[in-house]
Each structure stands twice: as C-alpha cells, then as structure tokens.
C-alpha positions in Angstrom: -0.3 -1.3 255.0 1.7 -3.4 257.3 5.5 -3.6 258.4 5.8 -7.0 255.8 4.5 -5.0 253.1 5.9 -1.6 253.4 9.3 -4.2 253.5 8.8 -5.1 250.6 8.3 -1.9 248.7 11.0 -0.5 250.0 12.7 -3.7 248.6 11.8 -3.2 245.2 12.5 0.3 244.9 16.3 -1.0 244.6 16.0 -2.8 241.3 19.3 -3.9 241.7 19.1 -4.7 245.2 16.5 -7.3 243.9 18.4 -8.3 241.0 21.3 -9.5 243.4 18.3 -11.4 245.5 17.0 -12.8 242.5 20.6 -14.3 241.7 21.3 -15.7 244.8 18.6 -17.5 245.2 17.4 -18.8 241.8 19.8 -20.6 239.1 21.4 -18.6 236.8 19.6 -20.6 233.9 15.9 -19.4 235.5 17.3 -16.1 235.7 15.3 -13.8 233.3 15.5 -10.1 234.3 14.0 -8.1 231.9 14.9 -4.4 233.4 17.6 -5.5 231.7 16.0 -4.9 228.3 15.1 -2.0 227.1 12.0 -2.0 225.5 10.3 -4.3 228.1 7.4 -2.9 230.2 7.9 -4.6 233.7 4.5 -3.8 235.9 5.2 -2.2 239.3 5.6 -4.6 241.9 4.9 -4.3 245.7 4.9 -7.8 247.2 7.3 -10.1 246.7 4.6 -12.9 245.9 4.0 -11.0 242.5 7.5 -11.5 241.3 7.2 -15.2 239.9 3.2 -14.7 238.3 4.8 -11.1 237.2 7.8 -13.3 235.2 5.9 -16.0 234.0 2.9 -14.5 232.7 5.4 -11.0 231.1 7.9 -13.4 230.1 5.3 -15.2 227.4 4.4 -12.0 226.3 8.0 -10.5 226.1 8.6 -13.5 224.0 6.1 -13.6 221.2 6.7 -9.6 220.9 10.7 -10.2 220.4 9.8 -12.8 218.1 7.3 -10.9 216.0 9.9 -8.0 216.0 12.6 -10.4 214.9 10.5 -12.0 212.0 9.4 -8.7 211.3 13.2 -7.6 210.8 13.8 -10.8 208.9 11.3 -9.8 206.2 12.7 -6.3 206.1 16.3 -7.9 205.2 15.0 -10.4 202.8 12.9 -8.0 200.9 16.2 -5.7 200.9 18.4 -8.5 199.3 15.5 -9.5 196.5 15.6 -5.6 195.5 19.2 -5.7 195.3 19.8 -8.5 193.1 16.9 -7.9 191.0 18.1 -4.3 190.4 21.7 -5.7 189.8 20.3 -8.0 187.2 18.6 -5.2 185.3 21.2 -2.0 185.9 24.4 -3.9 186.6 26.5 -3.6 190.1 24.8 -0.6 192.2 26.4 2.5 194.0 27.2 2.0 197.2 25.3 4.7 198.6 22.3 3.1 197.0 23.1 -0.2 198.7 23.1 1.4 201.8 19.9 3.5 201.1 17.8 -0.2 200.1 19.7 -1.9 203.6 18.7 0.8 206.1 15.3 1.6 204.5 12.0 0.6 206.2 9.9 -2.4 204.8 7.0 -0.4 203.3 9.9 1.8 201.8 11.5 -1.1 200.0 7.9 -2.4 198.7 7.4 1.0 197.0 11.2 0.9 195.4 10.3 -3.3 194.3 6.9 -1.4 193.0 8.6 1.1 191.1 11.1 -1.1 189.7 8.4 -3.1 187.8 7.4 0.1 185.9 10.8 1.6 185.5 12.6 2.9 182.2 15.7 3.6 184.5 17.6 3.0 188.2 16.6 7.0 188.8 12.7 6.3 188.3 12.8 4.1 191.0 14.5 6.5 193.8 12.9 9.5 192.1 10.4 10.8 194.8 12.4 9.8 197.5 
C-alpha cells in the first residue's frame, strides 16, 4: 500500500474528521451523512475516490428502505385507528389502557384483534389470549 493510500485510511478512521471535510467542501444541501443515522450500514471505506459512488449508490438504497419502513409504519397506524373506531362503535368509548394497548401493538397483532372482533360476543373475546 502506498503513502496516498495509507493517508487515506488513516483519514477515515476519524469519522468526524471527515465529516468536517465533507462540510467544507460540499454544500450543505449535498450533504448526506448517514453515520449520522442509526440504522444505516455505511461500507468501509479506504480511498477517498469511493466516498461519492459509496453515497450515491447507499443513498438510493437508504432511501427506498426508509420509505418502505415509513409506509410500513403508516399501515401499522391506520390499521390501529380502523380497530379503534370500529370497536367504539360496537362497545362504546374504550379504556385508556386498551387504547394504548391497540396504538403500541405490532401490525400482525392488530389484524388478529380486527379478526377477533368479527367473531366476538364481547370487548374481552377480542384481548382474551393476549
């Protein structure tokens, strides 16, 4: 490995060293830095020719995944709100700690409860088992 290279390794084992770089140099508005995001995987970088392909290629896929999260998330709180006004509709206004129980539960969670509430008698059928 040459002196240029071995440069810029030890370069980029400052992260923030090359975050102040980064800002410097580019326009805030280009500025993407995704270390600063916790659940993105930024690939290992030696060369500082691999830092735009790294961005531009990462940054697509960073993008869908967010957005597929966030739609994900979407249908989780829409499916929460249908439960809830159906079940006030059929048992009258709910107990908070039931509210809370349909607004932090898991999508496959609240399809169970909407399936349930088709077949139920009562508003303890439906949270019976769980």
């Amino acid at each position: 490995m040459g002196l240029h290279d071995s440069g810029y390794k030890l370069l980029f084992s400052y992260p923030y060293l090359v975050e102040c770089l980064i800002r410097g140099f580019v326009p805030g508005s280009w500025t993407f830095l995704p270390s600063r995001i916790s659940d993105a995987n930024v690939p290992k970088m030696e060369k500082l020719e691999e830092v735009i392909p790294m961005i531009t290629q990462n940054s697509i896929d960073w993008t869908a995944e967010w957005r597929e999260k966030g739609e994900a998330e979407g249908r989780r709180k829409g499916e929460a709100e249908l439960l809830l006004r159906q079940l006030n509709l059929l048992y009258g206004p709910l107990a908070s700690d039931i509210e809370e129980r349909i607004h932090g539960a898991e999508a496959d969670q609240l399809l169970k409860w909407g399936e349930r509430l088709v077949k139920s008698s009562s508003l303890d059928e439906i949270f019976v088992h769980d």
